[in-house]
N, C-alpha and C positions, 0 to 999 in steps of 0.2 A: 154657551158662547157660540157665535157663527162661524161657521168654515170662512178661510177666507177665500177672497172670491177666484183666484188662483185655482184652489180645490174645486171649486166647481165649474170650472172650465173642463180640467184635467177629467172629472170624472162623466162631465154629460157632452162632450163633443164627439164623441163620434156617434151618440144620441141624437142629436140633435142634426149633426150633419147628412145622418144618413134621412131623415125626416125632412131636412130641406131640399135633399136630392130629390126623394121621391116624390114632393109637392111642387117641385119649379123644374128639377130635370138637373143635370149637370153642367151646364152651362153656367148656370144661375145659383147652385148650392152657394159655390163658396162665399160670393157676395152676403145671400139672404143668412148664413152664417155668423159673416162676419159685422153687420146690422145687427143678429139677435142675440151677443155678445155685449156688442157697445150700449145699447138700449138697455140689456141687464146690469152689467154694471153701473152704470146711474141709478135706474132704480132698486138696485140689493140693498143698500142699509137698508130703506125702506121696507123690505118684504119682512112679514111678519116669523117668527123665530120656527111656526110649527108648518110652516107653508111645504107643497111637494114642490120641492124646485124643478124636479124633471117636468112636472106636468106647469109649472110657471113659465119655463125655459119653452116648454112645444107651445103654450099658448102666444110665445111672444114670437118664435116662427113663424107659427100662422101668421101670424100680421104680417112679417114682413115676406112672407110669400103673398101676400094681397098685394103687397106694394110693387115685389118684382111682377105679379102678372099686371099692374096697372101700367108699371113702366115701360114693359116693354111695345106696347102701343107708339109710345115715345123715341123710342131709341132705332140707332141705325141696325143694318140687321150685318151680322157677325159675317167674318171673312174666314177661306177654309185654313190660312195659314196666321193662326196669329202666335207671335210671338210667346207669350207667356205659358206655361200649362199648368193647368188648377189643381190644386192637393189630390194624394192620392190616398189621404187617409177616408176610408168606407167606400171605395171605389170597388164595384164587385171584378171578381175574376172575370175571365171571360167565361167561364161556363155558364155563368149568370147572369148575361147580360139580355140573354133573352127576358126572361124574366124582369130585369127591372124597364126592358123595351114596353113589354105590356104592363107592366105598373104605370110608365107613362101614357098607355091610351086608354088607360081608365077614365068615366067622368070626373070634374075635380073633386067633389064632393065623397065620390066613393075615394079615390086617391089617398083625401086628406082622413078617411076613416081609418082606412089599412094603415097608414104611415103611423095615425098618431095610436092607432091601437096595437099592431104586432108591430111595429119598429119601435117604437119610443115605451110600449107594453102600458099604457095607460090606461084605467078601465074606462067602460064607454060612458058613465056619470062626466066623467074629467074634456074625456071627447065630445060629449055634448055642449060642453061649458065652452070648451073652443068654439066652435063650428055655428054655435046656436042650435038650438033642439032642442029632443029631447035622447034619455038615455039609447031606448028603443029603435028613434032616426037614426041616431048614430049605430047601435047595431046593425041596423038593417041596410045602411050606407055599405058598412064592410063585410058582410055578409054578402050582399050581390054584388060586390068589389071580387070578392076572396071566388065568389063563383065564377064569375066572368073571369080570372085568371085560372081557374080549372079548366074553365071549356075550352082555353085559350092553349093552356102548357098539358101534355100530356103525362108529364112528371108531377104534377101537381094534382090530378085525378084519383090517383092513386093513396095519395095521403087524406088522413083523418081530419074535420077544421079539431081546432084543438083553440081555446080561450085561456089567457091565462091571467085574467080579471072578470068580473060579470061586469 
């Protein structure tokens, strides 16, 4: 029987939220969120019973992180005081905000490797199936991601890459 769809909100949003931050920015998380949400819901009866929904849910991100970078060509650009302020669910502390500054200047491509592979922990077969590629691109996408934020944080030098899918 299917979880209802309830359930899988509750269990992959702050997956998925934290995967849309790292792929549009903060700005733009909650929207590209709340799109990869609505778009799931319609299509869930539909998904088949033995599907990874984490890796269905980052595939359908993606997309609508293509959509917020096409849009924002589009749109007016943001003012420093705007009313509202965006969730703060997977908002890092500040001691980490370096760290997600250089996630954001990564190419997108490497970006969206790290995101959907150490944020969303997706193996790189599932990450290729997003992005296009192949498994090995997509390794090698987040592999010179994960390096270029070593040579970047000096706290990260230090540490082992560690995979925890092939």
């Amino acid at each position: 029987m299917r979880k209802p769809f309830e359930r899988v909100v509750a269990e992959h949003a702050d997956t998925v939220l934290r995967v849309c931050r790292a792929v549009v920015g903060y700005a733009d998380a909650d929207d590209a969120w709340s799109e990869t949400f609505l778009a799931a819901m319609g299509a869930y009866p539909d998904l088949p019973a033995d599907a990874n929904v984490e890796a269905w849910l980052v595939t359908i991100a993606h997309r609508k992180a293509i959509d917020v970078h096409r849009s924002r060509k589009r749109r007016a650009i943001p003012v420093a005081d705007v009313p509202d302020q965006p969730s703060t669910a997977g908002v890092p502390v500040s001691s980490e905000t370096e760290l997600w500054d250089a996630v954001q200047a990564l190419p997108l491509r490497q970006r969206q490797a790290v995101a959907y592979h150490y944020l969303a922990g997706l193996p790189y077969r599932e990450v290729a199936d997003i992005l296009g590629g192949t498994a090995d691109a997509a390794r090698r996408a987040a592999s010179d991601g994960i390096k270029t934020l070593r040579a970047t944080l000096p706290a990260l030098r230090e540490e082992q890459p560690h995979d925890r899918h092939p």
